[in-house]
SETI-649202 format. One record per residue (C-alpha): residue number from 1; x, y negated, z negated. Coordinates in nm, 4 decimals. Layout:
BEGIN
ATOM   n        u        v        w
ATOM NUM        X        Y        Z
...
# end
This chain:
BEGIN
ATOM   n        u        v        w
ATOM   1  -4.4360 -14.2747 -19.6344
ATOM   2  -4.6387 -14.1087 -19.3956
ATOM   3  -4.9599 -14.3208 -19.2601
ATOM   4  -5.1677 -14.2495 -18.9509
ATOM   5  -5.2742 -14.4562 -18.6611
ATOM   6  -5.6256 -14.3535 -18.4683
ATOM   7  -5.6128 -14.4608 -18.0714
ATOM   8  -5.9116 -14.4286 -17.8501
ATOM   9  -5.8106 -14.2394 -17.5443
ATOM  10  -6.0335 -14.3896 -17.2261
ATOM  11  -6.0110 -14.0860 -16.9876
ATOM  12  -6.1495 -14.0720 -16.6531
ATOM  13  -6.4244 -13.8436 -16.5345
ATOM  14  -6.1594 -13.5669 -16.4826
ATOM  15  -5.9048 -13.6643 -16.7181
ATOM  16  -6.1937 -13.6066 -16.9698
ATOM  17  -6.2878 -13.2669 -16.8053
ATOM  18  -5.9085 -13.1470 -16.8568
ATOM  19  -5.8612 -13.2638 -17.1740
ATOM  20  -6.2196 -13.0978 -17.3122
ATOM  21  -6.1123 -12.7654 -17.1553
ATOM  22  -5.7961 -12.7916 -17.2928
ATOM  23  -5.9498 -12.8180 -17.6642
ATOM  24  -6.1923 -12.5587 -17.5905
ATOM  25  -5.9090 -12.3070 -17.4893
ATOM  26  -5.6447 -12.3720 -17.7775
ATOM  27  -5.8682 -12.3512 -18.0491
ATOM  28  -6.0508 -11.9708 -17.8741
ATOM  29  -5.7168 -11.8922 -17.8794
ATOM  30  -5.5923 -11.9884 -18.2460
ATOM  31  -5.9582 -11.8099 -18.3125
ATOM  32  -5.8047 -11.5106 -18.1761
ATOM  33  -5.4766 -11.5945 -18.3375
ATOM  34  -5.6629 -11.6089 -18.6867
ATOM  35  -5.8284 -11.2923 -18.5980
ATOM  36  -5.4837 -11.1234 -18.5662
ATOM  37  -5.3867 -11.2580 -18.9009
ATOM  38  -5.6604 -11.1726 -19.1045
ATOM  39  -5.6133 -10.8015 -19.0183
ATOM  40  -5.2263 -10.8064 -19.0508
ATOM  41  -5.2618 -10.9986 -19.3920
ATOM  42  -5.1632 -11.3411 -19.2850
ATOM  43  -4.8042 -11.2403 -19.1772
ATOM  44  -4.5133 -11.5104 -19.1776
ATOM  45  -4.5424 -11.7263 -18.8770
ATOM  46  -4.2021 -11.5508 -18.7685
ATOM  47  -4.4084 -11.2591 -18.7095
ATOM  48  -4.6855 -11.3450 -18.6212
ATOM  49  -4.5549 -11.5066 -18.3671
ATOM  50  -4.4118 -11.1653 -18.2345
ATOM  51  -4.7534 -11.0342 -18.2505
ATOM  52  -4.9238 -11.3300 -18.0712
ATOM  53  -4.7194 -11.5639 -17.8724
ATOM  54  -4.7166 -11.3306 -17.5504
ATOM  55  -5.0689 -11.2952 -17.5274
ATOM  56  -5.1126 -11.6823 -17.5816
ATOM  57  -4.8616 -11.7568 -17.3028
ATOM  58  -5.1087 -11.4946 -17.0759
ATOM  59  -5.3882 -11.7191 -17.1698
ATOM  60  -5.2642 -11.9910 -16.9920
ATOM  61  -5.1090 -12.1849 -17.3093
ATOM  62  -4.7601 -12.3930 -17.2976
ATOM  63  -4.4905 -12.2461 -17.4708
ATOM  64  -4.5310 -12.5995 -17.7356
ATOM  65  -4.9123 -12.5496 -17.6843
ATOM  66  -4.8962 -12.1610 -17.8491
ATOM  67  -4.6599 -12.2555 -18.1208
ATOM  68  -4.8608 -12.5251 -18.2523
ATOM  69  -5.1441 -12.2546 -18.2231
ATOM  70  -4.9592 -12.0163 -18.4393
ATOM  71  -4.8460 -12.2990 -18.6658
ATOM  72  -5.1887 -12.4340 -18.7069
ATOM  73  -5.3550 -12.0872 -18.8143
ATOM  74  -5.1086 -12.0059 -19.0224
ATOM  75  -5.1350 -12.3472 -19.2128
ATOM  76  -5.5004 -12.3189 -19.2084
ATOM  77  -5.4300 -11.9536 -19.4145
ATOM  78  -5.1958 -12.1635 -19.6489
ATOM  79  -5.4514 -12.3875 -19.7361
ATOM  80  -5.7488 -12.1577 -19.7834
ATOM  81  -5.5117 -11.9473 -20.0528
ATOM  82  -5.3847 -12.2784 -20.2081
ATOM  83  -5.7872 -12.3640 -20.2516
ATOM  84  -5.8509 -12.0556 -20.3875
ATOM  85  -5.5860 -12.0561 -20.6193
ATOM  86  -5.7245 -12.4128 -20.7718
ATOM  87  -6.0784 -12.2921 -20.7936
ATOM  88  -6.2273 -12.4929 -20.5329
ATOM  89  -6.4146 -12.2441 -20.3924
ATOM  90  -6.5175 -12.0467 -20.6950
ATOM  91  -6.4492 -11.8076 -20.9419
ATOM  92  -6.3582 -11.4898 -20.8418
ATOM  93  -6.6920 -11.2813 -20.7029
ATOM  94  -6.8935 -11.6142 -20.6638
ATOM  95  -7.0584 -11.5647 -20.3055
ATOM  96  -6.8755 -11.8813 -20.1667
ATOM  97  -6.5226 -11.7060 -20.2413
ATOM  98  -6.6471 -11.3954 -20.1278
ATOM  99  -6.7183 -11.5064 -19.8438
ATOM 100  -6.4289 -11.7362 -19.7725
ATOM 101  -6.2378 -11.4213 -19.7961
ATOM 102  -6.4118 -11.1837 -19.6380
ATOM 103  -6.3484 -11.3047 -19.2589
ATOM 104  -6.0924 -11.4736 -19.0356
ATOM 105  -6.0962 -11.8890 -19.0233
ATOM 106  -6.2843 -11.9853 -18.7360
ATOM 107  -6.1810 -12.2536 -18.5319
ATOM 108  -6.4318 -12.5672 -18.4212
ATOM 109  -6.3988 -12.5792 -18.0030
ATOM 110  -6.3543 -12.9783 -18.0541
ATOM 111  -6.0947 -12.9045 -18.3530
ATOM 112  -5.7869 -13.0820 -18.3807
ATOM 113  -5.4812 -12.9781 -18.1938
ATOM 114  -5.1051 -13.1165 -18.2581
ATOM 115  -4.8901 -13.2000 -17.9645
ATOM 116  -4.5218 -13.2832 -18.0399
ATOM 117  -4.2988 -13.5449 -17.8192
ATOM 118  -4.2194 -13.2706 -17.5549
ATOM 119  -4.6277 -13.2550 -17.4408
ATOM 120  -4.7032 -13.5877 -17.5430
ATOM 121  -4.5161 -13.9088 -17.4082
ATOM 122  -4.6692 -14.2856 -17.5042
ATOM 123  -4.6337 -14.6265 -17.2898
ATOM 124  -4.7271 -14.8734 -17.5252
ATOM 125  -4.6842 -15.1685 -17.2633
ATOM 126  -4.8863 -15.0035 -17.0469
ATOM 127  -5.1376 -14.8471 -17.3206
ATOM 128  -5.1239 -14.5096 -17.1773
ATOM 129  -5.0300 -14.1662 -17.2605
ATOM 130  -4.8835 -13.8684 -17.0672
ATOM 131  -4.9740 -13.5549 -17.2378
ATOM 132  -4.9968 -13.1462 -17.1507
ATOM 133  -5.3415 -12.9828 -17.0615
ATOM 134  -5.4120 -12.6337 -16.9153
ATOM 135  -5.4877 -12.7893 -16.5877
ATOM 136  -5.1269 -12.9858 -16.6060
ATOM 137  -4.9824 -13.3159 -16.7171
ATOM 138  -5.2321 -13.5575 -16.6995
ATOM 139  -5.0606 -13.9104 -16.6650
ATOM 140  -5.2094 -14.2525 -16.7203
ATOM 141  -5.4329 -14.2057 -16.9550
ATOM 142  -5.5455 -14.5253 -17.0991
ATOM 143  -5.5559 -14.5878 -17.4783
ATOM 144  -5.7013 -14.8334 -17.7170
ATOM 145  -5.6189 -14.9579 -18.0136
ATOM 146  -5.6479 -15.3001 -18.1977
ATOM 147  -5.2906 -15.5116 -18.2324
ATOM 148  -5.1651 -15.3981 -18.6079
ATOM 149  -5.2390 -15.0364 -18.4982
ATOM 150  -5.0326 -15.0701 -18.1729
ATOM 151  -4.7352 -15.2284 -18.3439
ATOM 152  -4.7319 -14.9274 -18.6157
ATOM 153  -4.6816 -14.7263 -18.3308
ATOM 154  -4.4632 -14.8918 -18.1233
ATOM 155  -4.2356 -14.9456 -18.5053
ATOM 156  -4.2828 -14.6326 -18.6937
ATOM 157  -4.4538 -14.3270 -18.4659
ATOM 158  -4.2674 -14.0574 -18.5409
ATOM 159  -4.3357 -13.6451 -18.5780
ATOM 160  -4.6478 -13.5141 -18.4100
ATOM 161  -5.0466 -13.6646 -18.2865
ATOM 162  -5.3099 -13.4740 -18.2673
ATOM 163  -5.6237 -13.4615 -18.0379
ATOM 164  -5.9836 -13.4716 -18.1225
ATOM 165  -6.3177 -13.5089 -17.9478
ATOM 166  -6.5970 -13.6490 -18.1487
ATOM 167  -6.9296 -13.7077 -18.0548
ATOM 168  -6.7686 -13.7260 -17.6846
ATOM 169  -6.4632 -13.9476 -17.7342
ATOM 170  -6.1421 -13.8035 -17.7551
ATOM 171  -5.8716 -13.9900 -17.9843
ATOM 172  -5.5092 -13.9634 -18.0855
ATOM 173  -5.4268 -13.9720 -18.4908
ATOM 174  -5.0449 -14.0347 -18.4195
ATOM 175  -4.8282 -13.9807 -18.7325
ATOM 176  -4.6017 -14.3142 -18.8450
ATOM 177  -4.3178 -14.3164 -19.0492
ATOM 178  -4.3518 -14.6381 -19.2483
ATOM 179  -4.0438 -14.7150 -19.4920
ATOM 180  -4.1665 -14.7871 -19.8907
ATOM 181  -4.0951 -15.0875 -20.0060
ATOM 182  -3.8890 -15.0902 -20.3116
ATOM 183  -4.1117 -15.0856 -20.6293
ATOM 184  -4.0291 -15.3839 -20.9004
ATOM 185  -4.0468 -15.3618 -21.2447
ATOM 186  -4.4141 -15.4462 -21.3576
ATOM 187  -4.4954 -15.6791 -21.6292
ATOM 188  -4.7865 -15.5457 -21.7152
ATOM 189  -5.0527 -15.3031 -21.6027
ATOM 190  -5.3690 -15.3459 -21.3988
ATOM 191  -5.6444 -15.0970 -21.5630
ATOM 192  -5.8911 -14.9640 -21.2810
ATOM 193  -6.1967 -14.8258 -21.4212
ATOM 194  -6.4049 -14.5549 -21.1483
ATOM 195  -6.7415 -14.5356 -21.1452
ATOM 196  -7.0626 -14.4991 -21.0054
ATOM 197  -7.2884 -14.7830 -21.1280
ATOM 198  -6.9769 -14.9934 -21.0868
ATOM 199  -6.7366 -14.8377 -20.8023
ATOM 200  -6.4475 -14.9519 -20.9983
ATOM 201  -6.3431 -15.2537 -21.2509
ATOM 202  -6.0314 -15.3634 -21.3451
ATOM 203  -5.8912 -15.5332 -21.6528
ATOM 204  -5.8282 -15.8361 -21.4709
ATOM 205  -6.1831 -15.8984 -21.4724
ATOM 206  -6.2622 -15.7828 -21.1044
ATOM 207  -6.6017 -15.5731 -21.0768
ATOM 208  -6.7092 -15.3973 -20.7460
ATOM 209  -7.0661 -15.3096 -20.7908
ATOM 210  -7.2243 -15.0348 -20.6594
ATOM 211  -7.5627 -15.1006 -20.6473
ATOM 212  -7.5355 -15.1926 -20.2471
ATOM 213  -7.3428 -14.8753 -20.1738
ATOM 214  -7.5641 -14.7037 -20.3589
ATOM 215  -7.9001 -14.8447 -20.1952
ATOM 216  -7.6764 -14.7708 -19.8473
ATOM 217  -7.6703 -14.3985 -19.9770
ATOM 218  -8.0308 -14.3738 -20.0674
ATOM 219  -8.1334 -14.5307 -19.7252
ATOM 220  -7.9272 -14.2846 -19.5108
ATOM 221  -8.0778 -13.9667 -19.7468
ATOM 222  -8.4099 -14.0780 -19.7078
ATOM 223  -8.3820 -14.1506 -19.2803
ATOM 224  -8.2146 -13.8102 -19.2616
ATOM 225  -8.5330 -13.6546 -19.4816
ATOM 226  -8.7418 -13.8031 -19.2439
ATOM 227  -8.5854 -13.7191 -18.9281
ATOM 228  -8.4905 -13.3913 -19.0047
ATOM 229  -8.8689 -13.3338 -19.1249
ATOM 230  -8.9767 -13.4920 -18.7749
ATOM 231  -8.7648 -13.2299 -18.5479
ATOM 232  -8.8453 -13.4052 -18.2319
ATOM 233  -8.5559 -13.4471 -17.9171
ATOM 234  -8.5827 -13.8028 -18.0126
ATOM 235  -8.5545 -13.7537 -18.3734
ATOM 236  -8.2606 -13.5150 -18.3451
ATOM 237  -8.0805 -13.7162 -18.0709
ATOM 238  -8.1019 -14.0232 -18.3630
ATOM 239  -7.9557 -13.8102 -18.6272
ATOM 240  -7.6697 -13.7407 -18.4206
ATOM 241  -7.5997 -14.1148 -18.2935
ATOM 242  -7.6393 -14.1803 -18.7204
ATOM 243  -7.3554 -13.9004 -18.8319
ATOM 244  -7.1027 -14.0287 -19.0127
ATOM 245  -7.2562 -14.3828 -19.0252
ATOM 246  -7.2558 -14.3273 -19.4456
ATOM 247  -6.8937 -14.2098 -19.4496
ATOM 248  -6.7642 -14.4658 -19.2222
ATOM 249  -6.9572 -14.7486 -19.4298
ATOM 250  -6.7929 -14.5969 -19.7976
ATOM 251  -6.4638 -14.5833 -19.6622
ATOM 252  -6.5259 -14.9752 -19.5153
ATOM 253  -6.5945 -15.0495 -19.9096
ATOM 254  -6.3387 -14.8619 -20.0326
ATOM 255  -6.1000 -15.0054 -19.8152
ATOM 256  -6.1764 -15.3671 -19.9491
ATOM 257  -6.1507 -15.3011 -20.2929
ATOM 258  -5.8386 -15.1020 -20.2814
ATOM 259  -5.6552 -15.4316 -20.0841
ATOM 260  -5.8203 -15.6552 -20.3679
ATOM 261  -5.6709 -15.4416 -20.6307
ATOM 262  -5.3539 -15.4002 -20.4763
ATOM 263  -5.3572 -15.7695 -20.3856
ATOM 264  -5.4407 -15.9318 -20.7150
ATOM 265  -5.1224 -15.6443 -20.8317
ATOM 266  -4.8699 -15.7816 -20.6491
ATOM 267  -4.9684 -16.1494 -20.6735
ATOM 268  -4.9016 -16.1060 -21.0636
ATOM 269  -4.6420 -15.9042 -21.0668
ATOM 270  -4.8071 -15.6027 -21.2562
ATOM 271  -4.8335 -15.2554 -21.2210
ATOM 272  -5.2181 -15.0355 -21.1442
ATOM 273  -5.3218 -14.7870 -21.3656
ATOM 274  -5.5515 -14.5036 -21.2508
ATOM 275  -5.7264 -14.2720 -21.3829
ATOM 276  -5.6642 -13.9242 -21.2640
ATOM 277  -6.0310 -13.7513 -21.2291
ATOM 278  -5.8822 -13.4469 -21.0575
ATOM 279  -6.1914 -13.1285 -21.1097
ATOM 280  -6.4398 -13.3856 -21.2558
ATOM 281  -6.7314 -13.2614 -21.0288
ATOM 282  -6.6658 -12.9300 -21.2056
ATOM 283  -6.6662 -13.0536 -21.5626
ATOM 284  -6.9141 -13.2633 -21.5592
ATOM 285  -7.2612 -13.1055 -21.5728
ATOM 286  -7.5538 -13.3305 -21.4702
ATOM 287  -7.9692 -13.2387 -21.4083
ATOM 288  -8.0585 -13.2163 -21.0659
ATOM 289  -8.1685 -13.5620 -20.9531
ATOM 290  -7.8257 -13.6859 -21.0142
ATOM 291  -7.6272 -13.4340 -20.8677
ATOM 292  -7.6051 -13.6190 -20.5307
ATOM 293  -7.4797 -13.9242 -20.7270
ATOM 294  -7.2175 -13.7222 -20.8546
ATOM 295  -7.1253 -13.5346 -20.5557
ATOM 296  -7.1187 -13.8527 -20.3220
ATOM 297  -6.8418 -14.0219 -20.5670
ATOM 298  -6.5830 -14.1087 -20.3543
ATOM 299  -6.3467 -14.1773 -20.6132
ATOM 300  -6.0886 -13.9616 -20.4509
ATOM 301  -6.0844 -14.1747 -20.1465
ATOM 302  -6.0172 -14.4884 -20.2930
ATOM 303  -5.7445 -14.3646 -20.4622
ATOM 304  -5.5927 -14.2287 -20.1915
ATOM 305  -5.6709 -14.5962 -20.0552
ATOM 306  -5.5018 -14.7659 -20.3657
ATOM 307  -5.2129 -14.5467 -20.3538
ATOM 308  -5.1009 -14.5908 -19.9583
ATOM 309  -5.1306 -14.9863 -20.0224
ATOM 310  -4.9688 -14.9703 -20.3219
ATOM 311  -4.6497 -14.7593 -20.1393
ATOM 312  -4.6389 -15.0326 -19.8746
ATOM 313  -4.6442 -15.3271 -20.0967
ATOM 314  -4.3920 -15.1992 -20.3566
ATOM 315  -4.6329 -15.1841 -20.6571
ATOM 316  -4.5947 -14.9426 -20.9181
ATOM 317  -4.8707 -14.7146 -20.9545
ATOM 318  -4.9259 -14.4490 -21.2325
ATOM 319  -5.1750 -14.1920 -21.3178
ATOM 320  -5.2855 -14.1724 -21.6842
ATOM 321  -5.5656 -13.9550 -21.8785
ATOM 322  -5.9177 -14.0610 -21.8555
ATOM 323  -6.0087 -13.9015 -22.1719
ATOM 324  -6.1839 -14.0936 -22.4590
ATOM 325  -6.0951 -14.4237 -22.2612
ATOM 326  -6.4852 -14.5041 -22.2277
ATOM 327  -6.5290 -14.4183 -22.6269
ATOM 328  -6.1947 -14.5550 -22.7375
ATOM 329  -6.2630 -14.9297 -22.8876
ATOM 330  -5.9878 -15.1916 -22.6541
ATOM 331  -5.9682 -15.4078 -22.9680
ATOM 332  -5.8946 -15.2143 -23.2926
ATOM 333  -5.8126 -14.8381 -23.1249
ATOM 334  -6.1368 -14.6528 -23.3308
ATOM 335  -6.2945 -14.3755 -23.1319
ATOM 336  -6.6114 -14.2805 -23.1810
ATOM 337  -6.9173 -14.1307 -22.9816
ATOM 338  -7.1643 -14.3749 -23.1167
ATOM 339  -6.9247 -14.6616 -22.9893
ATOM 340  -7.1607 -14.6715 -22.6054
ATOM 341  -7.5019 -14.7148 -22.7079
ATOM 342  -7.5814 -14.7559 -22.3443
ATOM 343  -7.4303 -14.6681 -21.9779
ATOM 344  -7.3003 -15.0116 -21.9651
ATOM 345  -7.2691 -15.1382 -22.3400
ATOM 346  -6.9522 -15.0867 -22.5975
ATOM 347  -7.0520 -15.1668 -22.9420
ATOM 348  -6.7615 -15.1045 -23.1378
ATOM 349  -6.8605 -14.9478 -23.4997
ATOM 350  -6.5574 -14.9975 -23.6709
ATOM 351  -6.4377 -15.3846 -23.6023
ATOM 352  -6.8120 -15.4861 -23.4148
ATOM 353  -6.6127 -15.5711 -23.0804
ATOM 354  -6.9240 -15.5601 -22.7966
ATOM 355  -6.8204 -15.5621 -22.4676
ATOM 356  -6.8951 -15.4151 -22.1200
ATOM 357  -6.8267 -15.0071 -22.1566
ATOM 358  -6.6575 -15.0120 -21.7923
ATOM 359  -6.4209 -15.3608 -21.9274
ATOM 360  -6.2811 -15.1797 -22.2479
ATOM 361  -6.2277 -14.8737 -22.0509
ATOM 362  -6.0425 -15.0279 -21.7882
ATOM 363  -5.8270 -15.2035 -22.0904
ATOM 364  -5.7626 -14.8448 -22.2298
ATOM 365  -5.6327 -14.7302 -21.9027
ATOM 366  -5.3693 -15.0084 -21.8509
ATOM 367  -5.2481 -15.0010 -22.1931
ATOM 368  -5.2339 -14.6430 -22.1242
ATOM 369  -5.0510 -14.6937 -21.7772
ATOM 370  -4.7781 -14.8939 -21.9324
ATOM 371  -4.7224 -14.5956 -22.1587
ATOM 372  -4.6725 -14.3417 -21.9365
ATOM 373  -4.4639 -14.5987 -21.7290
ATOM 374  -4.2419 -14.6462 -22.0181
ATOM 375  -4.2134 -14.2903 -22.0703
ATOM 376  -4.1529 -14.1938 -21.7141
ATOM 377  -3.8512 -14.4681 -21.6972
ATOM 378  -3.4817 -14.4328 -21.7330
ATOM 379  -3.3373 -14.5430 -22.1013
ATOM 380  -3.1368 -14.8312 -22.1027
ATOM 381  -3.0403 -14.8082 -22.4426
ATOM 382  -2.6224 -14.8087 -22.3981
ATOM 383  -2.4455 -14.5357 -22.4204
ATOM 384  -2.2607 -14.4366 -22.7624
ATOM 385  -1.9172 -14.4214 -22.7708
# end
């Protein structure tokens, strides 16, 4: 299982200088790279590596340095034809696909830029890194890190970091081979509800609210509104010191629920069912004033969240259906439209079960997880002779 560790690189004055630079040049290069590609057709990286790599190596680029640059672009082509090919950026002739298509991928100058073990060495004793710049190999660099990060590295790094500046401060996301532990066989399944109004509830009886993540939201919109309305040095230089304050706040909630889940899954013995909400912001068609609601749903996060835990701790985790799971009574199995009265009230109208609408869907979706488990598993029925 593949999980990530962030470090904090601590240059100095010129360290910093070399490694900007450095950042700035590979990604005007993989700009030019992408240029190339877009007028060939996005070639194979074989060849467009004969078209590119000797002008790279003119540039000033490492011989690793230019293949990542190739390898990069060309996966950044891969990815924009895999999104188009799922819908995510329109149906054909919508202006956003149009113009998705209609020039090369530009590269950010702070982008992201993979170094491999030969331009990239780590001292973990000595919290420092070695690693390949345009103006040399800068050694010494310290690092930072907090304890658990630093032994995932020191256990499981393996395969390629890459650098980023933001906001200033350059890190490392080094990639760690973690080994799975081996899944046991659940005796039941944990139901996980998603939401808005309720960020997700389980059939356990566990209920994240999100009325403080959602007041969190509204605060942040509203400061930006302001600032951005303001337009003053000061009000601008705030805005800037605020980015990514929401995201980094969501994905601090997300990442306590998903343990708790996880937790209360392994301490029982059971199994997590999910629901799989894949397109949903597509389906779903809401008036305006909600639309940010909708579009702010991290639901895909903590699921990612749930998932990685789940790998690590050797809980089994399915995917199931969502539909009809929020109509569907928990009690007798009648589905009806009528049965939710309200956002948050289930008022059965066949057996008169009332409940919590997020409780007896979260019930539907673990009775539904054990069935696809089932269904998924090897028979054990013996053999006939």
């Amino acid at each position: 299982m593949k999980v990530v560790a962030q470090v904090k690189l601590m240059p100095e004055a010129d360290q910093a200088a070399a490694l900007r630079a450095t950042l700035r040049a590979v990604n005007e290069a993989a700009c030019w790279v992408s240029g190339v590609a877009f007028e060939r057709g996005v070639p194979r990286e074989y060849e467009l590596r004969k078209h590119t790599y000797a002008e790279l190596k003119a540039r000033g680029l490492g011989a690793q340095a230019a293949q990542h640059v190739i390898k990069k672009t060309c996966d950044a082509y891969t990815t924009l034809k895999a999104n188009i090919r799922a819908g995510n950026l329109g149906r054909p002739g919508s202006k956003r696909r149009a113009r998705a298509e209609s020039k090369p991928i530009a590269f950010r100058p702070e982008a992201a830029q993979p170094y491999d073990d030969r331009c990239l060495s780590w001292q973990y004793d000595a919290r420092t890194v070695s690693i390949w710049t345009t103006a040399g190999r800068l050694k010494n660099v310290r690092f930072a890190c907090c304890p658990d990060a630093l032994k995932l590295l020191r256990e499981h790094r393996k395969g390629e970091s890459d650098l980023i500046e933001r906001d200033g401060v350059f890190y490392l996301i080094a990639v760690c081979d973690v080994p799975e532990a081996e899944q046991y066989e659940p005796s039941g399944f944990i139901g996980v509800d998603l939401g808005i109004n309720n960020i997700a509830t389980t059939s356990t009886g566990y209920r994240a609210a999100g009325r403080g993540l959602n007041r969190h939201r509204k605060r942040q919109l509203d400061l930006r509104k302001k600032l951005q309305a303001k337009g003053t040095k000061s009000a601008k230089r705030l805005l800037k010191k605020r980015s990514r304050k929401e995201a980094r706040h969501t994905a601090n909630v997300n990442h306590v629920i998903s343990k708790t889940i996880v937790t209360t899954a392994e301490r029982t013995g059971s199994g997590i069912a999910l629901e799989d909400l894949t397109g949903i912001r597509s389906r779903v068609r809401l008036r305006k004033d909600q639309r940010t609601s909708l579009h702010s749903w991290s639901f895909h996060q903590l699921a990612a969240f749930v998932e990685y835990k789940a790998k690590r701790a050797g809980v089994p985790l399915v995917y199931v259906d969502p539909a009809y799971t929020s109509r569907q009574c928990s009690q007798c199995g009648h589905i009806d439209r009528r049965n939710r009265p309200s956002q948050a009230t289930f008022a059965c109208r066949s057996c008169g079960a009332l409940m919590h609408a997020d409780d007896n869907a979260s019930h539907n979706i673990g009775r539904k997880g054990e069935t696809v488990w089932t269904a998924g598993r090897e028979s054990r029925v013996p053999a006939t002779p």
